[in-house]
Every structure is written in structure tokens, then in C-alpha cells.
PyMOL commands that place a pseudoatom at each C-alpha (Angstrom):
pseudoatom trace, name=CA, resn=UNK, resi=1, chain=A, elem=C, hetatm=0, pos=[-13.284, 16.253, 12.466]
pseudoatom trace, name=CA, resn=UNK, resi=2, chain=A, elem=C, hetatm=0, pos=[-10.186, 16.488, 15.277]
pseudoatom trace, name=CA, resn=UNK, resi=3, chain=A, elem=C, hetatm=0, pos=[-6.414, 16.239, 14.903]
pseudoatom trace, name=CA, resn=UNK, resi=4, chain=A, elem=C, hetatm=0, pos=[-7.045, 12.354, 15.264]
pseudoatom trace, name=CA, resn=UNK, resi=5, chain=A, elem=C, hetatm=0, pos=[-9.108, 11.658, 12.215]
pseudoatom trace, name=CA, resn=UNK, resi=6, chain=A, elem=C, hetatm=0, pos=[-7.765, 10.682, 9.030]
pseudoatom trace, name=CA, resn=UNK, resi=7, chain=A, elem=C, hetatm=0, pos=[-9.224, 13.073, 6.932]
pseudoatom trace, name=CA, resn=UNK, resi=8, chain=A, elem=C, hetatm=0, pos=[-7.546, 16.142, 8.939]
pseudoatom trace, name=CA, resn=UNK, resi=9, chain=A, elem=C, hetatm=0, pos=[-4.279, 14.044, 8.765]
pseudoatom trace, name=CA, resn=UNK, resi=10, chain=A, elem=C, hetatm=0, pos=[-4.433, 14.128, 5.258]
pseudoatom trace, name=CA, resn=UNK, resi=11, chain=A, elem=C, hetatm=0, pos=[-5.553, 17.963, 4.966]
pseudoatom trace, name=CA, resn=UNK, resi=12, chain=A, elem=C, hetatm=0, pos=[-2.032, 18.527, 7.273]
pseudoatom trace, name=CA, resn=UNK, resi=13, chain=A, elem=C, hetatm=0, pos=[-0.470, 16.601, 4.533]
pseudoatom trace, name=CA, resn=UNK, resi=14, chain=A, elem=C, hetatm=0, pos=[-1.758, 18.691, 1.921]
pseudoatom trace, name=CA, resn=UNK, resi=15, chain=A, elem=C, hetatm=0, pos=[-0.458, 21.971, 3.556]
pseudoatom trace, name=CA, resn=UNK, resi=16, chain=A, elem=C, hetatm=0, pos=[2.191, 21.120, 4.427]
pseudoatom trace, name=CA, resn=UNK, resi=17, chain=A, elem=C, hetatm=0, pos=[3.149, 20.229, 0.629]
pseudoatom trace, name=CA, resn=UNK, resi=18, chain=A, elem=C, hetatm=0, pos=[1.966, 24.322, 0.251]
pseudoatom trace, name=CA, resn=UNK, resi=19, chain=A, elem=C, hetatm=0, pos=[4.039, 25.276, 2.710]
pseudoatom trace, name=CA, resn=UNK, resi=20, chain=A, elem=C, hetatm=0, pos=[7.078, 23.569, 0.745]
pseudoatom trace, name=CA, resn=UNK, resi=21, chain=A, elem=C, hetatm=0, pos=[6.216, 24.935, -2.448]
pseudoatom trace, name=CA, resn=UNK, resi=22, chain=A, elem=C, hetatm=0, pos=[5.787, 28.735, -0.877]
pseudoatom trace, name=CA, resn=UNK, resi=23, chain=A, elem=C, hetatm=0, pos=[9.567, 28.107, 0.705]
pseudoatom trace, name=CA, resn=UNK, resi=24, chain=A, elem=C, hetatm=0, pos=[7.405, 28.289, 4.483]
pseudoatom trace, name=CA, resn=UNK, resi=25, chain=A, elem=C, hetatm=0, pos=[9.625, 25.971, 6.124]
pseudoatom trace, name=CA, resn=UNK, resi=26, chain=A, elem=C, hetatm=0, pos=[9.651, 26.763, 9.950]
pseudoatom trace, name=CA, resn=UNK, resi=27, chain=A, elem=C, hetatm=0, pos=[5.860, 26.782, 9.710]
pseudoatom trace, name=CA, resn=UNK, resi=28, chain=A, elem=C, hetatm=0, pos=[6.019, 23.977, 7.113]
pseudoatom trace, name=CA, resn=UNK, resi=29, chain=A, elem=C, hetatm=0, pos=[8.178, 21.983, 9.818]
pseudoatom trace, name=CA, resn=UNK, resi=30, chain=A, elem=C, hetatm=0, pos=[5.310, 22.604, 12.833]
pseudoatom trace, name=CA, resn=UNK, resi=31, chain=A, elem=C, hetatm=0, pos=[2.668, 21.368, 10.512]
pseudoatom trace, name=CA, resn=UNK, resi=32, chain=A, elem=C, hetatm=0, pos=[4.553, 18.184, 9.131]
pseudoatom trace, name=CA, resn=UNK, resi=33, chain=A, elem=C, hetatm=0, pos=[4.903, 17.367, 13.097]
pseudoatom trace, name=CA, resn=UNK, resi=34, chain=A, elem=C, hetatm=0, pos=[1.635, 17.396, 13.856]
pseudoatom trace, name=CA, resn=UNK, resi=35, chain=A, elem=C, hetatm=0, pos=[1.146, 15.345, 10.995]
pseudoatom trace, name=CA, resn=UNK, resi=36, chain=A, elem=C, hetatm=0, pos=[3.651, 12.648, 12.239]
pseudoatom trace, name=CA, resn=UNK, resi=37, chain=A, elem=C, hetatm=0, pos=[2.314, 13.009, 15.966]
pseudoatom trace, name=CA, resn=UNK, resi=38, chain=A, elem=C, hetatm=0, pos=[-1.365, 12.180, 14.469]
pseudoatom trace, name=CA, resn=UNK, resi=39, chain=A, elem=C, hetatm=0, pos=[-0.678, 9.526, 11.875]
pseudoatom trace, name=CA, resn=UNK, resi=40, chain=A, elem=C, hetatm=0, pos=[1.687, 7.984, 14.373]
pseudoatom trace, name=CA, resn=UNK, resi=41, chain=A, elem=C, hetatm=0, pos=[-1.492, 7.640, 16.813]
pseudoatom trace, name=CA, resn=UNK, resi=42, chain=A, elem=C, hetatm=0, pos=[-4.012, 6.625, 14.387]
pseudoatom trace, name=CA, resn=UNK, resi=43, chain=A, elem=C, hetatm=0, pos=[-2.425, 4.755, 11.840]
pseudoatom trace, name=CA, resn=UNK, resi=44, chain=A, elem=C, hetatm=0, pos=[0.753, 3.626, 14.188]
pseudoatom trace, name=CA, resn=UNK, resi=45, chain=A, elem=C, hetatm=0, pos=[4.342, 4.087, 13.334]
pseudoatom trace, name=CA, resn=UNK, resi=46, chain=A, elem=C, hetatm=0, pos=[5.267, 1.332, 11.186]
pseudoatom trace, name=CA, resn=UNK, resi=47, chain=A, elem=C, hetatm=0, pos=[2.498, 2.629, 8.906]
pseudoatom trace, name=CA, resn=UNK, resi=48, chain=A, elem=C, hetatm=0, pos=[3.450, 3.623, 5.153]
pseudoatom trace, name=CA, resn=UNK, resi=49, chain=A, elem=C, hetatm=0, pos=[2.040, 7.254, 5.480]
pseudoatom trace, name=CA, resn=UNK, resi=50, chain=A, elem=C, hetatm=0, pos=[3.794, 7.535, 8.729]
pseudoatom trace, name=CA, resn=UNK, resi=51, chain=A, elem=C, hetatm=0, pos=[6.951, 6.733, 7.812]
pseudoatom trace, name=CA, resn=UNK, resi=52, chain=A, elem=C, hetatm=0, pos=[6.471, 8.686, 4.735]
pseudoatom trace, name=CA, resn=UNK, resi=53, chain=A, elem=C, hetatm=0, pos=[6.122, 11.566, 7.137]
pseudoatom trace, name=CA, resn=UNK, resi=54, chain=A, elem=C, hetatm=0, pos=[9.274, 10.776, 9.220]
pseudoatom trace, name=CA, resn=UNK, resi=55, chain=A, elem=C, hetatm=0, pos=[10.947, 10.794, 5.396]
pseudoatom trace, name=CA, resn=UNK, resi=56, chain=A, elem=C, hetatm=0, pos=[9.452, 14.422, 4.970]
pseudoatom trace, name=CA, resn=UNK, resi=57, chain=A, elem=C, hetatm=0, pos=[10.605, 15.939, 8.362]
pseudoatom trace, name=CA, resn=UNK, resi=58, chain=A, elem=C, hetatm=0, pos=[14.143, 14.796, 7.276]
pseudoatom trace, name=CA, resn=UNK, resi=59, chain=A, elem=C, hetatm=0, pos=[13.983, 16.423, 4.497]
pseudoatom trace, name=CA, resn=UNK, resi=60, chain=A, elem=C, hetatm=0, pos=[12.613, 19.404, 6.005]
pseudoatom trace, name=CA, resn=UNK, resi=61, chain=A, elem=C, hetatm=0, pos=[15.474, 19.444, 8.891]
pseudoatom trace, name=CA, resn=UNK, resi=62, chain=A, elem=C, hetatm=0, pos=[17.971, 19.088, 6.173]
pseudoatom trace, name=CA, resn=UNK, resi=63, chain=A, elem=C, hetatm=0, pos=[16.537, 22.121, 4.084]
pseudoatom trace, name=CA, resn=UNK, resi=64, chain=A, elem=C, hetatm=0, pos=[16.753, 23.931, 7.813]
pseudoatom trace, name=CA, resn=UNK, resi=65, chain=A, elem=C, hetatm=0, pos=[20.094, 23.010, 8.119]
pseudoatom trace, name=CA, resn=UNK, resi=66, chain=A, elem=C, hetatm=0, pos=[19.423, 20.328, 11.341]
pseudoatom trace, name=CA, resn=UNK, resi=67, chain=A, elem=C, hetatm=0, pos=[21.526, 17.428, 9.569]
pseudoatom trace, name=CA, resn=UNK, resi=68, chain=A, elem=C, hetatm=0, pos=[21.941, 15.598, 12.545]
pseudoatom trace, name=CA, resn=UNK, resi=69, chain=A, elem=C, hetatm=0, pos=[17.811, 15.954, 13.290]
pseudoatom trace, name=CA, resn=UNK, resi=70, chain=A, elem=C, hetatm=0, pos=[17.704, 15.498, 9.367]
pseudoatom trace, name=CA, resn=UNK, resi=71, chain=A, elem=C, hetatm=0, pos=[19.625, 11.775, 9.450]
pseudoatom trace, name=CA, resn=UNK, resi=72, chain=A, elem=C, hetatm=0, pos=[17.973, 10.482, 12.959]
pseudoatom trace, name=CA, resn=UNK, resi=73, chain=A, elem=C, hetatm=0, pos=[14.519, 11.241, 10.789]
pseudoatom trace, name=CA, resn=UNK, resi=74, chain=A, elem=C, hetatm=0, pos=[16.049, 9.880, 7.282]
pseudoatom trace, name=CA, resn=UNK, resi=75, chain=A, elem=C, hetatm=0, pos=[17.310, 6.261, 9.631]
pseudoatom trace, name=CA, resn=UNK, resi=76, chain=A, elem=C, hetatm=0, pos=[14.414, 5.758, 11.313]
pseudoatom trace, name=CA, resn=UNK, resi=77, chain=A, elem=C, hetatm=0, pos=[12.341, 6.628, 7.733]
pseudoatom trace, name=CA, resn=UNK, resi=78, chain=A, elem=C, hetatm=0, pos=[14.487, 3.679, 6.173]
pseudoatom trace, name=CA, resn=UNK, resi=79, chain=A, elem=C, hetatm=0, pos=[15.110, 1.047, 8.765]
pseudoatom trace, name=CA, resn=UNK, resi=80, chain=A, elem=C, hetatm=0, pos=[10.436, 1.599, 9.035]
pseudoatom trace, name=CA, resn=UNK, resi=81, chain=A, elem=C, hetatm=0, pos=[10.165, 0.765, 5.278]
pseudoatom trace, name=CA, resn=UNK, resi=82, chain=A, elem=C, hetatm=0, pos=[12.531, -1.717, 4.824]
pseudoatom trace, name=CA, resn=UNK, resi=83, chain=A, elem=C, hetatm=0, pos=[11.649, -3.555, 7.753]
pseudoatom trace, name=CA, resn=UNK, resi=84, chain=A, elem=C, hetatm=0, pos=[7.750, -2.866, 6.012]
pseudoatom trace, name=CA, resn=UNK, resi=85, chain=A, elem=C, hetatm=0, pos=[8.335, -3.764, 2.307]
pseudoatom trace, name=CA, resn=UNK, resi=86, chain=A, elem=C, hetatm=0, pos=[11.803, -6.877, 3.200]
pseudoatom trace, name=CA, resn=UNK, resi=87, chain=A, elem=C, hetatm=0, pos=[14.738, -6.485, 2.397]
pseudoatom trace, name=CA, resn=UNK, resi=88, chain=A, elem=C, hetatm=0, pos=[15.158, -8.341, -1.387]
pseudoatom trace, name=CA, resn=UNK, resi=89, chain=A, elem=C, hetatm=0, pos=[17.368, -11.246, -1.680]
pseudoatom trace, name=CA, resn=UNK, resi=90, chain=A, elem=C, hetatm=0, pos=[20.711, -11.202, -3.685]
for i in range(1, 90): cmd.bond("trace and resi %d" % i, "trace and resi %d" % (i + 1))
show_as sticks, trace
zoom trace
């Protein structure tokens, strides 16, 4: 299928989420990048699942102990889906 096909994307996905249960971070955090680096190609970065995955690898930097790496992911996770979903009116 190739690291560029959706299907594969989503099989990453699904291992990584494995990975997370089984406590495999580093490994866990190589995975959830090639994730991003796919979806980001394919689907484009302002895509939901993409900046899902940007979400993920903050969380994943954080549970490493990267906070910096861990709020650079977390911003650009939040400024993608607000600017995706609007913001809501007062």
C-alpha cells in the first residue's frame, strides 16, 4: 500500500494507540511521526486527522518530559482546529 496511502496512515494510527496502551513511548513517538509526516502529505496540514496527530505528539512529548516540544505541538494543534472549526461568537 506505501507510507502515502491512507489506509497505512490509519494502520500507523492504530499502533501507535498500542504503543500508548503498552507504555512504548519512544517507539510510540517514531511511529506517531511518521504518521504526522504522511497525513500531512496526503491529507495536508490543516486536515482534522492531521492536526489530531500534532495533538497526539504533544501529548506524547509531554509524557516524555519535552514540554517545550510538548506546547509548540499542543499551539500549533489548537491555533489548526480553531482556525478549522471558527472561533464561536460571544
Amino acid at each position: 500500500m506505501g507510507e502515502e496511502n491512507v489506509g497505512t496512515l490509519e494502520m500507523l494510527n492504530q499502533l501507535g494507540c498500542e504503543l500508548d496502551e503498552n507504555g512504548e513511548y519512544e517507539e510510540m513517538k517514531e511511529v506517531w511521526e511518521s504518521c504526522l509526516a504522511g497525513r500531512t502529505k496526503v491529507l495536508g496540514e490543516d486536515h482534522t486527522l492531521t492536526l489530531m496527530t500534532v495533538g497526539t505528539l504533544g501529548n506524547v512529548y509531554a509524557i516524555l518530559g519535552n514540554y517545550e516540544k510538548a506546547l509548540e505541538f499542543l499551539r500549533e494543534s489548537f491555533g489548526g482546529t480553531r482556525k478549522d472549526v471558527g472561533e464561536e461568537s460571544s
